[in-house]
DSSP file (Angstrom, degrees, kcal/mol; ACC not computed):
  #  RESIDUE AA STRUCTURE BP1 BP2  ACC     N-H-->O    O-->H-N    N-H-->O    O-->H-N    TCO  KAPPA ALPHA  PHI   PSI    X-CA   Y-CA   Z-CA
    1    1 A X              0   0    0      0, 0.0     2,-0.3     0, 0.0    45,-0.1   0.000 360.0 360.0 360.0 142.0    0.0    0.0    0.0
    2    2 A X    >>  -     0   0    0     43,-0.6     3,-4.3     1,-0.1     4,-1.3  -0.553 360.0-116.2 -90.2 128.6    1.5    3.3   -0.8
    3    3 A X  H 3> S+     0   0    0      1,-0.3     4,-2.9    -2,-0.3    -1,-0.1   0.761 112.2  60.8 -57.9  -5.5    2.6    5.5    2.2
    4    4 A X  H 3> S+     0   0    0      2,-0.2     4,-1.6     1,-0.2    -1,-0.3   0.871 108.8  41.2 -52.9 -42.0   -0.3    8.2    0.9
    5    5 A X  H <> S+     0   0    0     -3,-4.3     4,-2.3     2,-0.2    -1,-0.2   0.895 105.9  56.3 -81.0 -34.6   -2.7    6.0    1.3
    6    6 A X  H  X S+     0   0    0     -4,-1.3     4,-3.1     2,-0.2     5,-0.3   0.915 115.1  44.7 -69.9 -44.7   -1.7    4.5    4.4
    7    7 A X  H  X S+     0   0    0     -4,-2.9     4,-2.1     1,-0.2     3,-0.5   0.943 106.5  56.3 -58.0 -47.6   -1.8    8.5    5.9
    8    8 A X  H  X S+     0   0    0     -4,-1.6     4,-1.5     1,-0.3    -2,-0.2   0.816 112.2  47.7 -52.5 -64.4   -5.2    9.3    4.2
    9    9 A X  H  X S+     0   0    0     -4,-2.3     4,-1.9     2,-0.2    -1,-0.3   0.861 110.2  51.6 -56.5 -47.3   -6.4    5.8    6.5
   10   10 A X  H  X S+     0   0    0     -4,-3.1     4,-1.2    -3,-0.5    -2,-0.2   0.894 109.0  46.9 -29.4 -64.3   -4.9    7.1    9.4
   11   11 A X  H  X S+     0   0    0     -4,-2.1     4,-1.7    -5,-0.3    -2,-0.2   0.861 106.0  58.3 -32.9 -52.0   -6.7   10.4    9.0
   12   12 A X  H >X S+     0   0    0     -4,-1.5     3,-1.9     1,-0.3     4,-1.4   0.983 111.8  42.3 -66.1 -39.7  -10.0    8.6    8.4
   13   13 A X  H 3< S+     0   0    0     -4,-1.9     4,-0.3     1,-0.3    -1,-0.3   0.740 111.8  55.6 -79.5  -7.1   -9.6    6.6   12.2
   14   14 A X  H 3< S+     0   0    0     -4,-1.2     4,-0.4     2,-0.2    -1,-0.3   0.794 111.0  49.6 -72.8 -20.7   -8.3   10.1   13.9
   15   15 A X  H <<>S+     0   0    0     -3,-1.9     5,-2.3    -4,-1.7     4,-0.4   0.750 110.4  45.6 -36.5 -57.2  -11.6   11.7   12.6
   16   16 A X  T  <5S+     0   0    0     -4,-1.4    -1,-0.2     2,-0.2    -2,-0.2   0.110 111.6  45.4-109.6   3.3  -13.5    9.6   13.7
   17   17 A X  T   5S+     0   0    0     -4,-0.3    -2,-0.2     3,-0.1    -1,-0.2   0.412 115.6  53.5 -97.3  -8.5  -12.2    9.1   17.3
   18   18 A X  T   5S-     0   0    0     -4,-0.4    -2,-0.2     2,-0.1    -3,-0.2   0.673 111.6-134.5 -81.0 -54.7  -12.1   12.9   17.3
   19   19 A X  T   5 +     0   0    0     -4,-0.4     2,-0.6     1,-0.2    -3,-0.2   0.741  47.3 159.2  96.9  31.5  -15.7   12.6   16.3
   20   20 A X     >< -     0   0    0     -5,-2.3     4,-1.7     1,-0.1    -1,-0.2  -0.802  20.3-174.0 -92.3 120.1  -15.2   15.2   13.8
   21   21 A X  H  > S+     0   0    0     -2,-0.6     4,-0.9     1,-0.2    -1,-0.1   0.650  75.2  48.3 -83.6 -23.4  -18.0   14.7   11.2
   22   22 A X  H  > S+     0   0    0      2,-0.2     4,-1.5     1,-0.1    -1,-0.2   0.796 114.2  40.7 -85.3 -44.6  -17.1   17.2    8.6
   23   23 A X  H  > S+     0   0    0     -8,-0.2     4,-1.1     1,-0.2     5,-0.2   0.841 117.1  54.3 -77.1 -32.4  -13.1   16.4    8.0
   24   24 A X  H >X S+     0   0    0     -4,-1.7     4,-1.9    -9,-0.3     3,-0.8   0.931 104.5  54.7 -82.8 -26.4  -14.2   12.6    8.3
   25   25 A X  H 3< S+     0   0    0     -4,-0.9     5,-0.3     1,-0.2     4,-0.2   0.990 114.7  38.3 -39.4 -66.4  -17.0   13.1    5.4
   26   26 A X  H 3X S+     0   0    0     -4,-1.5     4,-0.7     1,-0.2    -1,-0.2   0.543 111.7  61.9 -65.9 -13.1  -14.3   14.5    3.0
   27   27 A X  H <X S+     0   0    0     -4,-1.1     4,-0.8    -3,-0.8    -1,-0.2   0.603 109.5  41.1 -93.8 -34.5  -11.9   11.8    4.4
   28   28 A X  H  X S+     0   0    0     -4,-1.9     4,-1.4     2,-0.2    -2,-0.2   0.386 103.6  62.4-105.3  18.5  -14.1    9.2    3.2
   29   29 A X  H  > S+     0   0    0     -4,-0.2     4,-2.1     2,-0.2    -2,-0.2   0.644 106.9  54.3-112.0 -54.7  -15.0   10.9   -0.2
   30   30 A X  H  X S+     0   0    0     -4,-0.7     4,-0.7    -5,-0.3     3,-0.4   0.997 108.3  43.6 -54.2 -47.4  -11.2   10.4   -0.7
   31   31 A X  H  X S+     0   0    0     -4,-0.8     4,-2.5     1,-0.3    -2,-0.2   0.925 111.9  54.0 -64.5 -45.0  -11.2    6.7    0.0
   32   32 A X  H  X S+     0   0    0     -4,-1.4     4,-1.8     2,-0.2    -1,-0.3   0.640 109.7  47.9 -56.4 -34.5  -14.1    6.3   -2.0
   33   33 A X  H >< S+     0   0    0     -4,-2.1     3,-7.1    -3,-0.4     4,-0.4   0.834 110.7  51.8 -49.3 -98.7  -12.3    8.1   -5.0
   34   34 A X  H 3X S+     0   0    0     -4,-0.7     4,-3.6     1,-0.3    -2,-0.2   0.657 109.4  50.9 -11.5 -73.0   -9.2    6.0   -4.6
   35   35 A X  H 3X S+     0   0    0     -4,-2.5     4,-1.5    -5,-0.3    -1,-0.3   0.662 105.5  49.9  42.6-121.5  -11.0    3.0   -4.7
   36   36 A X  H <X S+     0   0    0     -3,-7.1     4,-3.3    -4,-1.8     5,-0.3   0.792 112.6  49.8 -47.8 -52.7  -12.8    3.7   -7.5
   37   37 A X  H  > S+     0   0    0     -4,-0.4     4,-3.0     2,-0.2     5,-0.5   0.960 113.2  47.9 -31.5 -57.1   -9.4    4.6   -9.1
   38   38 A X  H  <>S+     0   0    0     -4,-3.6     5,-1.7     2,-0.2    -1,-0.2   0.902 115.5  46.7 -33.3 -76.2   -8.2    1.2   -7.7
   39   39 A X  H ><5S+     0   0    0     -4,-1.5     3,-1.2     1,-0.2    -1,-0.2   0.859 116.0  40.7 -12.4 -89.9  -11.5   -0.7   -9.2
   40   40 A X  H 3<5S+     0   0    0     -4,-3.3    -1,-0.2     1,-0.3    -2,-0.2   0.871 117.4  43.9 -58.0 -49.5  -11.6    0.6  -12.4
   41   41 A X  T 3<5S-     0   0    0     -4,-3.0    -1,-0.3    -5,-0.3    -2,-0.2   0.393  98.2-127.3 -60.7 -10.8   -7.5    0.5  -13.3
   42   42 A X  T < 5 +     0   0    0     -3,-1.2     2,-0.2    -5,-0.5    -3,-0.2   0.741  69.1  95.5  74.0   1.4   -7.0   -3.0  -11.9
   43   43 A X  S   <S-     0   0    0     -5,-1.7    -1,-0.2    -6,-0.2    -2,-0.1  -0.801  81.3 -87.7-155.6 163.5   -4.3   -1.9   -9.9
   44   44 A X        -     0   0    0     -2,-0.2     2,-0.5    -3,-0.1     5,-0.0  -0.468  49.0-129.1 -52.9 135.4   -2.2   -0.5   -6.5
   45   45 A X        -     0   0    0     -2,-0.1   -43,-0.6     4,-0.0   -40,-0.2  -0.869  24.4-146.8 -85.3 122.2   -2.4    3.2   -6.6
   46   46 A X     >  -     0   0    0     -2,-0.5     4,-2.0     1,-0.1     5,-0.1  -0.390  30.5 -97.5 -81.9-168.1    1.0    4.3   -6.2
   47   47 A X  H  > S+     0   0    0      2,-0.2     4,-0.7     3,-0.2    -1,-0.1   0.413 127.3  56.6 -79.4   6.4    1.7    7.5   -4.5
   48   48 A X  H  > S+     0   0    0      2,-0.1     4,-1.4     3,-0.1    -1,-0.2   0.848 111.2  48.4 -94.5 -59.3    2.0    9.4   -7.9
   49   49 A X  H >> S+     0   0    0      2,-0.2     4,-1.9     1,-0.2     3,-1.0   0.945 103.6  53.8 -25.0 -69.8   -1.6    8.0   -8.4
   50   50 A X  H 3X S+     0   0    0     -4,-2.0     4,-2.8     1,-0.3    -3,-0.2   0.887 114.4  46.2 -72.5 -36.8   -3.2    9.0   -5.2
   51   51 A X  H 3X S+     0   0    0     -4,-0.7     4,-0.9     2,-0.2    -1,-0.3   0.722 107.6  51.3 -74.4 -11.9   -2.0   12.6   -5.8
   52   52 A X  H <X S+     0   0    0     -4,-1.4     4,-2.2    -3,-1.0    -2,-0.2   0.812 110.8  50.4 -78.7 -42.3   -2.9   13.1   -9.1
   53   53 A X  H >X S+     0   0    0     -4,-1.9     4,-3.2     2,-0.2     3,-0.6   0.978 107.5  54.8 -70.2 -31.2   -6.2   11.8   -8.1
   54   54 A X  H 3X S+     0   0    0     -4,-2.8     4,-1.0     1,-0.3    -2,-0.2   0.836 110.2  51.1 -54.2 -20.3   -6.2   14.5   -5.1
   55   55 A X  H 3X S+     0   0    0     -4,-0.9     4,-1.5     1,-0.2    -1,-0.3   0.922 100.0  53.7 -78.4 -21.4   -5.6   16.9   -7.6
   56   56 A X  H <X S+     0   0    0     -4,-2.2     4,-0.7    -3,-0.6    -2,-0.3   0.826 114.0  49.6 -93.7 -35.5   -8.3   16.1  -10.0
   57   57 A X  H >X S+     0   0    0     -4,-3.2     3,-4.6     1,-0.3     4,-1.4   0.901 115.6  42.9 -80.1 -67.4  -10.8   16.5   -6.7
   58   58 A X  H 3X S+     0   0    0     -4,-1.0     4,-2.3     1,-0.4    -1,-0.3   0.590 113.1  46.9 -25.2 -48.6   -9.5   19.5   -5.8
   59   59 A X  H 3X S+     0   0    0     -4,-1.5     4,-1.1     1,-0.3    -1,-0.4   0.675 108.1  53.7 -68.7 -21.0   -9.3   20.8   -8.9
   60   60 A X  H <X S+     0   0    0     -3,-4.6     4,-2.0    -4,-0.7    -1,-0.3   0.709 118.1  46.0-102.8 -38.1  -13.2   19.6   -9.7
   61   61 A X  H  X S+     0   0    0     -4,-1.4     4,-2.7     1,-0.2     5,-0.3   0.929 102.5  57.2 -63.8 -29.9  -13.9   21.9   -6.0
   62   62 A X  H  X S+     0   0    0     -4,-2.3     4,-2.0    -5,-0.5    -2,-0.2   0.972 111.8  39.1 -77.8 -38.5  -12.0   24.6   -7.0
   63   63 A X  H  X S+     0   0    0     -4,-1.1     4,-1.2     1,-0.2    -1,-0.2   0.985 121.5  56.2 -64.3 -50.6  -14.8   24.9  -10.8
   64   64 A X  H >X S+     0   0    0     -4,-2.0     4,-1.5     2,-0.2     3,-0.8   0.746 100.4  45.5  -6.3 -73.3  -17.5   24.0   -8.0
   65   65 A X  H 3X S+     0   0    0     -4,-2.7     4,-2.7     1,-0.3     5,-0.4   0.856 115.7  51.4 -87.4 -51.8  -16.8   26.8   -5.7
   66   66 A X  H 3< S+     0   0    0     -4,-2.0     4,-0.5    -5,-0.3    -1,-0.3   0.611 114.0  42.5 -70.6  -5.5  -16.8   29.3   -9.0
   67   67 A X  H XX S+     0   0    0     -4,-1.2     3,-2.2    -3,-0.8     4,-1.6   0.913 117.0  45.8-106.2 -78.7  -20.4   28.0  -10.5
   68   68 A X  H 3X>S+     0   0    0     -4,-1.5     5,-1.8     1,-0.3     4,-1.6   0.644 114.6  52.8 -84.3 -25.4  -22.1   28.0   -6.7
   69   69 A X  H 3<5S+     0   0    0     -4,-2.7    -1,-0.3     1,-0.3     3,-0.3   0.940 109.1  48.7 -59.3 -40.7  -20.2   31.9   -6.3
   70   70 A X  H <45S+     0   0    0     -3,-2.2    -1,-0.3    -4,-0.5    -2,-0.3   0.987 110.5  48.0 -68.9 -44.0  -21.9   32.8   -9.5
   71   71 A X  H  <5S-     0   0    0     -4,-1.6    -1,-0.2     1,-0.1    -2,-0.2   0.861 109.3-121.2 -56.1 -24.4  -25.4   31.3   -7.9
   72   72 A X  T  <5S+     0   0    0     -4,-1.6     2,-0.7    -3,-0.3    -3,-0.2   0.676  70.8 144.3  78.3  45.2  -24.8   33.4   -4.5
   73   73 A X     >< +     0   0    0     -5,-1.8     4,-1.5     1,-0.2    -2,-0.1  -0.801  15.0 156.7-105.1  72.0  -25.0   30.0   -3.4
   74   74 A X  H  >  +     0   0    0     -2,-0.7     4,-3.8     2,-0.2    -1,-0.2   0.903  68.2  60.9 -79.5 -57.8  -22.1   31.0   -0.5
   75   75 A X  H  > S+     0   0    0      2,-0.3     4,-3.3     1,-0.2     5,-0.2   0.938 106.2  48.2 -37.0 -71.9  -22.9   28.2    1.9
   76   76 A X  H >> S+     0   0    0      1,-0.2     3,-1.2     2,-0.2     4,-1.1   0.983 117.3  44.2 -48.0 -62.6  -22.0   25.3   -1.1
   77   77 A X  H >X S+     0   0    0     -4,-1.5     4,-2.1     1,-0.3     3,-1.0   0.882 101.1  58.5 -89.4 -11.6  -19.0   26.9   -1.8
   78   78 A X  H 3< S+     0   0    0     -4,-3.8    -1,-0.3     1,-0.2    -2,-0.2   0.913 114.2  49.8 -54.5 -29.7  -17.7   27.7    1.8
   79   79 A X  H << S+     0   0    0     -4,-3.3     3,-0.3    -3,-1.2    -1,-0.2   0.684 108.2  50.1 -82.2  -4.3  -18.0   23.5    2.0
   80   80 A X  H XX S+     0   0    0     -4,-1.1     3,-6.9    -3,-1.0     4,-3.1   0.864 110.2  47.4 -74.4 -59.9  -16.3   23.0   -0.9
   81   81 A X  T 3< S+     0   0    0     -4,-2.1    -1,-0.2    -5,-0.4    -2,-0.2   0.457 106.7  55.5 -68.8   0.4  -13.6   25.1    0.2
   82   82 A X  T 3> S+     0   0    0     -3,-0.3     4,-1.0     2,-0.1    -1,-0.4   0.250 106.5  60.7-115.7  -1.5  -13.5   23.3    3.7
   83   83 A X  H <> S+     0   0    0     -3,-6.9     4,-2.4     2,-0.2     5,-0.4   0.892 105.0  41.2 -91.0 -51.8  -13.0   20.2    1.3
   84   84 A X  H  X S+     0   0    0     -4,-3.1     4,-4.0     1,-0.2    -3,-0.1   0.867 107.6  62.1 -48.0 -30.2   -9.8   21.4   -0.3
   85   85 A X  H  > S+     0   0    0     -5,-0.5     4,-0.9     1,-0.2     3,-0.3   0.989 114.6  35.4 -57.4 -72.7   -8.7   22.6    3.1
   86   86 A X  H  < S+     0   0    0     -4,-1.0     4,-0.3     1,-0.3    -1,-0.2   0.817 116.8  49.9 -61.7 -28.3   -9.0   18.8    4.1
   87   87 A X  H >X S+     0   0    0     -4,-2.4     3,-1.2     2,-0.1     4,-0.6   0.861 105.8  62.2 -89.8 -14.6   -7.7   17.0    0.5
   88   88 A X  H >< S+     0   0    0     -4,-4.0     3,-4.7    -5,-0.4     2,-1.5   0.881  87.5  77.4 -68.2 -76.5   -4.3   19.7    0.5
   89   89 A X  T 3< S+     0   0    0     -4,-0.9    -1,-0.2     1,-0.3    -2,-0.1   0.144  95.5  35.3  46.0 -82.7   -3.5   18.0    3.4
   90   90 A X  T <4 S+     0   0    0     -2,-1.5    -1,-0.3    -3,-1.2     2,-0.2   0.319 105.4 108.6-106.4 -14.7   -2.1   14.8    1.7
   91   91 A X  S << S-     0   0    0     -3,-4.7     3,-0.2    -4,-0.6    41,-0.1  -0.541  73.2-112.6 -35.6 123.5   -0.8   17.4   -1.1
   92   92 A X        -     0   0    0     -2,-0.2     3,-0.1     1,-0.2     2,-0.1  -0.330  50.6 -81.2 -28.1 149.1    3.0   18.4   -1.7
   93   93 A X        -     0   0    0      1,-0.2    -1,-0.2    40,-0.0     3,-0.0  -0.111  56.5-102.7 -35.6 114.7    4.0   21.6   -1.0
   94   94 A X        -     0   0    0     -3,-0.2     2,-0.3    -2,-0.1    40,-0.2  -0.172  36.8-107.2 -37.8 168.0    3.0   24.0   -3.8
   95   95 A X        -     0   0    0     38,-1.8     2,-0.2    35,-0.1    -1,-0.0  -0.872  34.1-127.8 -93.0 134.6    5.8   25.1   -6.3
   96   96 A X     >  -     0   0    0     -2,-0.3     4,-1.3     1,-0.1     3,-0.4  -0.564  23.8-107.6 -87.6-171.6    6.8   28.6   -5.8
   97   97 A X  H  > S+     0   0    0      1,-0.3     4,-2.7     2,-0.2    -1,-0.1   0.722 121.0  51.2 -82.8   1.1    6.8   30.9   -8.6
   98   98 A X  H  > S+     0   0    0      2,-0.2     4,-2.0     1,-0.2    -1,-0.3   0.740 112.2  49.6-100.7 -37.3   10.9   30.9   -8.6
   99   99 A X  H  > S+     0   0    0     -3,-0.4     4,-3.1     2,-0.2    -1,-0.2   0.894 110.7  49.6 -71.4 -30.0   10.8   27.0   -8.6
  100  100 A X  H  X S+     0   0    0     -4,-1.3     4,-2.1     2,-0.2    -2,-0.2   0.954 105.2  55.0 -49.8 -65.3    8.5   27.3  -11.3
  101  101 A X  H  X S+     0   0    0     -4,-2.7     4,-2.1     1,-0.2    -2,-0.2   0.828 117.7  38.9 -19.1 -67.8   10.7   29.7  -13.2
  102  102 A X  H  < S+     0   0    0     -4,-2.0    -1,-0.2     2,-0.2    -2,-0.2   0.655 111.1  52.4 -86.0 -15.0   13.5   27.1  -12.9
  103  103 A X  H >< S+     0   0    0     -4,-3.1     3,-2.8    -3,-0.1     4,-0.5   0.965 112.9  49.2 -70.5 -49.7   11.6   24.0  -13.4
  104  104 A X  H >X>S+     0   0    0     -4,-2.1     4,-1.6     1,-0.4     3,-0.9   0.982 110.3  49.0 -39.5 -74.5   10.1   25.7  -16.9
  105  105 A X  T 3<5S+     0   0    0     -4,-2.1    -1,-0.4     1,-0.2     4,-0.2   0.819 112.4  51.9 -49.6  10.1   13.6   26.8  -18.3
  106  106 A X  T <45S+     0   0    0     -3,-2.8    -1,-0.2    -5,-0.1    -2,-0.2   0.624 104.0  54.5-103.4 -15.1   14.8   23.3  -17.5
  107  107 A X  T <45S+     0   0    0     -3,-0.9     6,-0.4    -4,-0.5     4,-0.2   0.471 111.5  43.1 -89.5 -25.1   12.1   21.7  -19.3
  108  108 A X  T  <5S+     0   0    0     -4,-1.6    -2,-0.1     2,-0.1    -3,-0.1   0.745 115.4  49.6 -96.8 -26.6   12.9   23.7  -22.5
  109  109 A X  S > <S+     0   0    0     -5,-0.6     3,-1.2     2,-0.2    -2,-0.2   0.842 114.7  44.2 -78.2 -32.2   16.7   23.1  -22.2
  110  110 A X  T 3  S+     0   0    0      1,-0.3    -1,-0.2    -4,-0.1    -2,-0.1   0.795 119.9  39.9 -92.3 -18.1   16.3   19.6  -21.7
  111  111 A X  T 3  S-     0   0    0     -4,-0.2    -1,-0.3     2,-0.1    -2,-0.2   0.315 101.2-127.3-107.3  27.6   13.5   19.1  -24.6
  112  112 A X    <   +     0   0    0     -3,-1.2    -3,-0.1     1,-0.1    -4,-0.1   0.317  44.1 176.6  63.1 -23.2   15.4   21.6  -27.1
  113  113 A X        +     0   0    0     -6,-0.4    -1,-0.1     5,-0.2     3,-0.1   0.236  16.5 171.0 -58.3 154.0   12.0   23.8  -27.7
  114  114 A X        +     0   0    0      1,-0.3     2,-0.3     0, 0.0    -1,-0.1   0.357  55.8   7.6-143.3  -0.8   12.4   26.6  -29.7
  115  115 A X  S >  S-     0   0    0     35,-0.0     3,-1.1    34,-0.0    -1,-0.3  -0.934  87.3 -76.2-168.5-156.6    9.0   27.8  -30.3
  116  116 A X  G >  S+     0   0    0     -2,-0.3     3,-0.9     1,-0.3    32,-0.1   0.615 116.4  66.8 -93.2 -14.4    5.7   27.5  -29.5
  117  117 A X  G 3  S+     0   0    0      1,-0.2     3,-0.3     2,-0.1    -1,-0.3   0.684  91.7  59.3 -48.2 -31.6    5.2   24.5  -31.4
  118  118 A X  G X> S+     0   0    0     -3,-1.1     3,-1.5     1,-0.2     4,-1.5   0.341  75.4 115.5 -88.7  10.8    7.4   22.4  -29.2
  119  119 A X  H X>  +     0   0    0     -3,-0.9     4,-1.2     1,-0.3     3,-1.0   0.784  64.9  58.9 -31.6 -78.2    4.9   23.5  -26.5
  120  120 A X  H 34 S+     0   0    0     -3,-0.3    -1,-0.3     1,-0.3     4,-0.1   0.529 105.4  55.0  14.4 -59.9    3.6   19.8  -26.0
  121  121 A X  H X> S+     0   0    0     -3,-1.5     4,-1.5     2,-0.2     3,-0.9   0.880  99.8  51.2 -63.3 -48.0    6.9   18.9  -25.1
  122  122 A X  H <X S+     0   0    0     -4,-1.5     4,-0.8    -3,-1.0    -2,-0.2   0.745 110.2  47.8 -72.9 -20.1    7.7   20.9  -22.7
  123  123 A X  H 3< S+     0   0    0     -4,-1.2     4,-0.3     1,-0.2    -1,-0.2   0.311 101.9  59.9-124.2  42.1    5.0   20.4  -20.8
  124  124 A X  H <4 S+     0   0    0     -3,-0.9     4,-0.4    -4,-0.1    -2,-0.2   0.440 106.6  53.2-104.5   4.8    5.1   16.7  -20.9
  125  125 A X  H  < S+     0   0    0     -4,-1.5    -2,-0.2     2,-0.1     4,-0.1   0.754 116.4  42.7 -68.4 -28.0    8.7   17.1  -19.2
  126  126 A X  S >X S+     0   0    0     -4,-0.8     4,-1.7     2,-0.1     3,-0.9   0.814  87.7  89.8 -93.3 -29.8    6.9   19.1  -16.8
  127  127 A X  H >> S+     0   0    0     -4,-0.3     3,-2.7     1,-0.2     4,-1.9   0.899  95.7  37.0  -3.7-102.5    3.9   17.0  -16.3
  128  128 A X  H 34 S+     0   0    0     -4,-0.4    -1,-0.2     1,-0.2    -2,-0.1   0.596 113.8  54.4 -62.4   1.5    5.4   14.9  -13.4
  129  129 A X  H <4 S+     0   0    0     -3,-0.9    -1,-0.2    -4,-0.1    -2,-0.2   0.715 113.6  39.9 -76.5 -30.3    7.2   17.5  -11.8
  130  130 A X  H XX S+     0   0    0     -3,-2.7     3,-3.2    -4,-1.7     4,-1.4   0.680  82.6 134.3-100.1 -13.8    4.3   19.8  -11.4
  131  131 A X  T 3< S-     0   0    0     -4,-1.9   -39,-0.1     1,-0.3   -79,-0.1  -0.028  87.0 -11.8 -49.1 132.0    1.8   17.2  -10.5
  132  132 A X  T 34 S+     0   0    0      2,-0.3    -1,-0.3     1,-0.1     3,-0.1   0.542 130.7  75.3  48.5  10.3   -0.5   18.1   -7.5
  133  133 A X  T <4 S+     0   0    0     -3,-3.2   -38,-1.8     1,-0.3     2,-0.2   0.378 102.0  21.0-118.3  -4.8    2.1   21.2   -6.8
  134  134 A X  S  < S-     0   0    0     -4,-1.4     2,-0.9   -40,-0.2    -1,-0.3  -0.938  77.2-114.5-160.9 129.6    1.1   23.6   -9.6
  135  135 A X     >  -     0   0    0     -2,-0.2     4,-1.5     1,-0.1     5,-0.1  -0.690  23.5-155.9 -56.9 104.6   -2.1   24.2  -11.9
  136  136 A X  H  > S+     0   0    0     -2,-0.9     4,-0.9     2,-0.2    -1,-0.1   0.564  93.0  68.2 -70.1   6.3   -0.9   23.4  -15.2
  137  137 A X  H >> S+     0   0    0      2,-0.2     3,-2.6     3,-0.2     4,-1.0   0.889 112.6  41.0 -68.4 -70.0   -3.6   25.6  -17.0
  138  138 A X  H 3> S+     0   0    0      1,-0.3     4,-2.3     2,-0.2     5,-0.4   0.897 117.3  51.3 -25.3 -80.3   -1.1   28.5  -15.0
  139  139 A X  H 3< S+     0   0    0     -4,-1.5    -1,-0.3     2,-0.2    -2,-0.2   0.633 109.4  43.0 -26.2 -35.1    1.9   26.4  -16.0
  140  140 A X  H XX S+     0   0    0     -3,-2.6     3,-4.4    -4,-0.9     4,-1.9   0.939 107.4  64.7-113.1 -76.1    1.2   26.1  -19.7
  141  141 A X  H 3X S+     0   0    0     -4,-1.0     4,-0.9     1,-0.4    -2,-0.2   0.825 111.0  42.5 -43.5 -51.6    0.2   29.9  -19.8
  142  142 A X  H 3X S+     0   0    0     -4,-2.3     4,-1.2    -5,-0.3    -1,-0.4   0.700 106.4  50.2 -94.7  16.7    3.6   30.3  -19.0
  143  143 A X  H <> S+     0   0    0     -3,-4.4     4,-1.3    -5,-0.4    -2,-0.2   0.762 115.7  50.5 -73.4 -28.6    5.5   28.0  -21.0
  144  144 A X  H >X S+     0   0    0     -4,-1.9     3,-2.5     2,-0.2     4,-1.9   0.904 114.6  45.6 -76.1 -94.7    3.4   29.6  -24.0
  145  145 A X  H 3X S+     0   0    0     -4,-0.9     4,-2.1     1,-0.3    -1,-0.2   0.635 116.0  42.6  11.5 -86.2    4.4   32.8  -22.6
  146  146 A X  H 3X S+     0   0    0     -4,-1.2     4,-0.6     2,-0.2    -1,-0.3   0.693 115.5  47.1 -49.0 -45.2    8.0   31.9  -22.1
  147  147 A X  H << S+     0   0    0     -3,-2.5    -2,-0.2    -4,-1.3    -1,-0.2   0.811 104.6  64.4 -89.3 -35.8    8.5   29.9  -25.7
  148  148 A X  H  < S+     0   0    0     -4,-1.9    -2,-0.2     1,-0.2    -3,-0.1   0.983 100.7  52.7 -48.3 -64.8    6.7   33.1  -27.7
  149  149 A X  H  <        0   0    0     -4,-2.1    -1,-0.2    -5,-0.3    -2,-0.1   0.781 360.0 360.0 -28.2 -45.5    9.8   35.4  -26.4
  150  150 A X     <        0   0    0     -4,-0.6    -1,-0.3   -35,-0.0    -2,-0.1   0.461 360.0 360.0 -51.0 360.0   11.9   32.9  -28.0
């Protein structure tokens, strides 16, 4: 079992001996992802897995939170937003933007790009670097960004 998963299980039984109902909700809406993942793929989620899915929820709160803002629906997105609270957690540290800086030029040195065509490349070099630690819509705005200059 991958040591992600094994904290994430941990979590669920401190929750729920804490008898907090709200973090253990979201705790088990992760397990129930993973799972599924498991289920459907045939396979161990490794820890590269289990964060890639923790980004895809987050990232699925994070359009959420902007549809229920737009309803004035406040309430929906404050829980949303108490979900991410609970799936960063089990995240990596974010990138900052100076790590960013340096993974992107390293990703273009290493893949040759030389224009905006070679786009593609560079951010499948960056793919597994950035995973759960960066949005790559942000990421790709600046690679584009970054390869245009060239």
């Amino acid at each position: 079992m991958s040591e992600l998963k094994t904290r994430i299980n941990e979590a669920v039984k401190t929750a729920m001996r804490a008898g907090d109902k709200s973090r253990l909700g979201t705790l088990r809406l992760i397990t129930a992802a993973l799972k599924q993942r498991e289920v459907d793929e045939r396979k161990e989620l490794t820890d590269d897995d289990v964060v890639a899915t923790l980004a895809k929820m987050v990232k699925q709160r994070r359009e959420s939170i902007a549809q229920f803002q737009q309803a004035g629906r406040d309430d929906l997105a404050d829980r949303e937003l108490a979900e991410i609270a609970v799936i960063s957690d089990f995240l990596p540290q974010p990138l900052t933007d100076a790590e960013i800086d340096r993974l992107i030029a390293q990703a273009i040195a290493e893949t040759g790009a030389v224009g905006i065509r070679d786009m593609g490349k560079v951010m499948a070099a960056l793919k597994p670097q950035i995973q759960g630690r960066a949005d790559p819509a942000a990421i790709s705005s600046r690679v584009k960004q970054r390869l245009s200059a060239q």
